[in-house]
N, C-alpha and C positions, 0 to 999 in steps of 0.2 A: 828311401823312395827317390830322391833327389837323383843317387846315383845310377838306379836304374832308366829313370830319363836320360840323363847324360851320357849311358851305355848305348841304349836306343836309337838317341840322335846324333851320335859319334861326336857331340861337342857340347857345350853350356848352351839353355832354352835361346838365348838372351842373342848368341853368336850362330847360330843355326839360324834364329827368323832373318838376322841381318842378310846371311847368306843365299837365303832362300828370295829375300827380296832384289836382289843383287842380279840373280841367275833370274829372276821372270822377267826384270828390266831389261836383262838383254835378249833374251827369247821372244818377249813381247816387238821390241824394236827390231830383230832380225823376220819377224813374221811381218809385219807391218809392209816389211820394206819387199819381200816380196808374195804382199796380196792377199796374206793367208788370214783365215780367222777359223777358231774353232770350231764352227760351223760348216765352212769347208771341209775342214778335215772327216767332222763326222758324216756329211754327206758324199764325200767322195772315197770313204773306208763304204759306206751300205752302196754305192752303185757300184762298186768293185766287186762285190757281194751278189750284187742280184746278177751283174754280167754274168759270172760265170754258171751263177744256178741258170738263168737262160739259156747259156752256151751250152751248160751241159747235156739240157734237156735238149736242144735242137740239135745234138750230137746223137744222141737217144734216137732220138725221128727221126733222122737221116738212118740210123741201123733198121728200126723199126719198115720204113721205106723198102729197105735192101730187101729185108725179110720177105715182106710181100707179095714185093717185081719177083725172087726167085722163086719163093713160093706159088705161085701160077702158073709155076712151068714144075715145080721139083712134084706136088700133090698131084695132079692128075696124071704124070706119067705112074708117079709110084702106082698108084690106084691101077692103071691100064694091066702093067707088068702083074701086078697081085690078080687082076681077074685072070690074064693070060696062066697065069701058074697054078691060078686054083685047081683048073679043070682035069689037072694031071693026079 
């Protein structure tokens, strides 16, 4: 069992935690220094998130828009030209 842990964690239980504490010391000390806390990070990954679901959709409305404005002009010609050609 032993060495299936030590396969796992590519080292002995004992020199993994040292290393792992090693590496948050200085993560922790490199965030500190500029500004960051986990909490930032998680709220600035979801407004990254919602931006684009927004953008998307206001991209969507802007087509939707297009639609419209041409369709106001494209529907009743069509309709005019179909009465004009029925009568033949």
């Amino acid at each position: 069992m032993s060495d299936q842990v030590n396969r796992f964690l590519g080292d002995s239980l004992g020199r993994t935690l040292i290393k792992l504490v090693v590496v948050s010391l200085i993560v922790g000390f490199v965030m500190t220094v500029f500004g960051l806390t986990p909490w930032n990070i998680i709220y600035g990954f979801r407004d990254f998130i919602l931006e684009i679901w927004h953008r998307g959709f206001s991209a969507l409305g802007r087509v939707g828009d297009y639609l419209l404005l041409g369709a106001t002009i494209v529907i009743p010609l069509f309709l005019i030209l179909r009465l004009f050609s029925y009568h033949r």
